[in-house]
N, C-alpha and C positions, 0 to 999 in steps of 0.2 A: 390215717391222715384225715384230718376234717374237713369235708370239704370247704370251697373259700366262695362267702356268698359275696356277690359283689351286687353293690347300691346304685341302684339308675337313679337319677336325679331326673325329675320331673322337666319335662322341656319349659324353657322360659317363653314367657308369653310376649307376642312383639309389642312393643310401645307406639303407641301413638294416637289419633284423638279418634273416634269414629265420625259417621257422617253427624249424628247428631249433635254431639260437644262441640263438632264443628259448626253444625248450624247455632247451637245457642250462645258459641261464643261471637259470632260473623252480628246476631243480632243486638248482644249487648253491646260492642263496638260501634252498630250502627245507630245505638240510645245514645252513646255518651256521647258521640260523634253531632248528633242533631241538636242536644244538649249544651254543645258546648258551640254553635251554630247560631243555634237561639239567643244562648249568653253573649255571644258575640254583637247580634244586632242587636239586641237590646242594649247594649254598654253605647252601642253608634247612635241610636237615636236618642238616649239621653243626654248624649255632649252636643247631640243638634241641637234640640231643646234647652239645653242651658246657654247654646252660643242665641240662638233667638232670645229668651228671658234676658240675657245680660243687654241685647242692643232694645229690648222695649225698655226695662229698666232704664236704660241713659239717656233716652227719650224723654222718658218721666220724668227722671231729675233734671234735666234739661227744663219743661216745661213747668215745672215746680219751683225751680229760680223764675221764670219769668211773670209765675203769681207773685210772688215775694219782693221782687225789688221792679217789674215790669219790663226788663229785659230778657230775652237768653240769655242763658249762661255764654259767656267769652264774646257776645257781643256787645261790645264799650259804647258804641256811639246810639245801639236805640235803633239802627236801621234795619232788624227782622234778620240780618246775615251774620252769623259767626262767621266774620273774616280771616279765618286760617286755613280757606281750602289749598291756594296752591304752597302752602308750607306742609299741608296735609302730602303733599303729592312729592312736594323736594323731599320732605323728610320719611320718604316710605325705604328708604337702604338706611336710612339712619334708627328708625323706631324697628326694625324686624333686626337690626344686629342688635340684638340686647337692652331694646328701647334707649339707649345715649340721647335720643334727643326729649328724653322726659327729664323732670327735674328729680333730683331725689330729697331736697328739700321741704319740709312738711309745715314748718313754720312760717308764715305770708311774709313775704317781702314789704317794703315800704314804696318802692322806687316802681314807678309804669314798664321799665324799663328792665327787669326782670325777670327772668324765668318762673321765677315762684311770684309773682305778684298775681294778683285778679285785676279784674278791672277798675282804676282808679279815678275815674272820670269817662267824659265822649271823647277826649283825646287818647288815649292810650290806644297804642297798635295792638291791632287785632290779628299778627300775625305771628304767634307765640300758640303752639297746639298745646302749650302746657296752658291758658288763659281759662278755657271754658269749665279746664279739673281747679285751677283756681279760686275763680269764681264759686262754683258749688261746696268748696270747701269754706272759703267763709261766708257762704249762704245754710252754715251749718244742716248741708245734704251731704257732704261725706264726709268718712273719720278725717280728723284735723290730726292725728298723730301721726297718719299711713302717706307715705309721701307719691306724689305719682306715679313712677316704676312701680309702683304696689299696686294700688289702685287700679290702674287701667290694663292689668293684666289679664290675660282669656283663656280660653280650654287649652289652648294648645302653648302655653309660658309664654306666646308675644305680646300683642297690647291691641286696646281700642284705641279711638282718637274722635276726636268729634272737632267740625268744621265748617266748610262750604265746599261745593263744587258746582261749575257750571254744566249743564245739561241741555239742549233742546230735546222739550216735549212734543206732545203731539199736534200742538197749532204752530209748530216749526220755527218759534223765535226762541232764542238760546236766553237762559235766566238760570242767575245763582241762586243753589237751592240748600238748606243744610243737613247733612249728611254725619253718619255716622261711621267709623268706619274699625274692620275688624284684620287684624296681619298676621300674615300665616298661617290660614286656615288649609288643612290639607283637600282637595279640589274635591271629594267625597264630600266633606263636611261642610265648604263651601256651598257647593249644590244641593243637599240636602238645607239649607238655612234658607237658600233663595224658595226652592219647592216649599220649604214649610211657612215661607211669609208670602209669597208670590203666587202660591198654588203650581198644579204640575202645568209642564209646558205644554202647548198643545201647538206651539209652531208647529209648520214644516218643516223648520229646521231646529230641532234641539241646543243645538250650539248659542245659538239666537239669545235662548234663556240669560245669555250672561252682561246683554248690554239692553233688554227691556224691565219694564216692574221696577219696583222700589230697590229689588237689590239687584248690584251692577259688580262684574269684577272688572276690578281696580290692577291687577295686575299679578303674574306668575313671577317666581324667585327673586320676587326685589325688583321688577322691570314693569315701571309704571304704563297704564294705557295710554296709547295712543292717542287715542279721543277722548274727550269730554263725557260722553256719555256709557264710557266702557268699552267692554270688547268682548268678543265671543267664550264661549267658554273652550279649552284647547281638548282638538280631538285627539290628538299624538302624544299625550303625555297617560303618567298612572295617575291613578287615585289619590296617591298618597303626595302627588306634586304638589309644592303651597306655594299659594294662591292668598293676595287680598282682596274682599270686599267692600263696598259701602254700600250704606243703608239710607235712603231718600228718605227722611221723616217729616221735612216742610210740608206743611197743610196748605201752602198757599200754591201747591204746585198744581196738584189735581193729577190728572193722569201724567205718570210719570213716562210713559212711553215714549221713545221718538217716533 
């Protein structure tokens, strides 16, 4: 008989990672991780920055119509004020649901009376927020093809406006000032546009930031301030809560603080 050799199979080895693979996987984790950290704030401050660029930008063009024909833009009569702050303020549920109170018109109206018109005289109301995107548009400073809803859109698909609002500054008499103004900024982005125009806050109280300096919030989900000169910024809410702005651009204000 032969004998019967029998085959041991080699013991299997246990699986799994050691301390090492484990450390060098825990570190590449904590690359990608910082990397994508990084990428992140940087994506955030560049929409800061382009929501600042777009309110100097309207500024400019603002200023630029009033070399050109010696008014600002959407101001009809000459008196220093674009008179559509409180149509600025009615129309803030109107311009953040889908801008409806822009015109989508590109081609200038005839009539003062108008949506798409600009300013056709010192008589025409100045209370049309579509007036001052008018004006610049046949002050050939914006495309004449792109109709408002286009134009005055911002980082986040709502819209700028440009106007007046009344504010008391810091010698305590209240005067209309013109303003620029940005809707539905998420409250991050908002805050970050105020810091990067206004400088960081150095109140005592941080919330403060949001009714001092050129920039002011105008209000959270469609719910206009209160006051004239703003309101705090909210402590109870997230980041990602939106929020409007405006922007004081009037040089005839001086310190815009109250």
């Amino acid at each position: 008989m032969q004998p019967v050799h029998i085959l041991m199979q080699p013991a299997r080895r246990q699986g799994g990672f050691t301390m090492v693979e484990l450390a060098i996987v825990l570190v590449i984790a904590g690359i990608i991780l910082v990397a994508a950290l990084k990428g992140t704030d940087m994506i955030n401050k560049a929409k800061i920055e382009r929501v600042v660029q777009d309110i100097r930008g309207i500024q400019t063009m603002v200023f630029e119509h009033e070399k050109r024909t010696g008014r600002l833009a959407g101001d009809c009569n000459g008196d220093g004020i674009i008179g559509s702050g409180e149509a600025l303020k009615g129309a803030l549920q109107l311009v953040r649901l889908g801008g409806t109170a822009y015109s989508d018109a590109a081609a200038l109206a005839t009539s003062g009376a108008a949506e798409n018109a600009p300013c056709l005289g010192s008589g025409t109301t100045e209370d049309q927020i579509d007036r001052p995107w008018n004006d610049l548009r046949k002050a050939n400073i914006i495309d004449h093809n792109r109709p408002n809803r286009q134009v005055t859109k911002n980082q986040t698909n709502n819209f700028y406006g440009i106007g007046s609002w009344q504010i008391t500054p810091g010698n305590g008499a209240a005067v209309e000032t013109n303003v620029i103004t940005a809707y539905d900024l998420p409250l991050w982005l908002a805050k970050g546009v105020d810091v990067a125009i206004d400088g960081s806050v150095t109140l005592a109280d941080p919330a403060k930031g949001g009714s001092t300096g050129r920039v002011r919030l105008l209000g959270c989900d469609g719910t206009p301030a209160p006051a004239s000169n703003g309101q705090d910024w909210p402590t109870d809410a997230g980041d990602d809560k939106l929020c409007s702005i405006f922007f004081i651009f009037d040089r005839n204000v001086g310190n815009p603080n109250p």
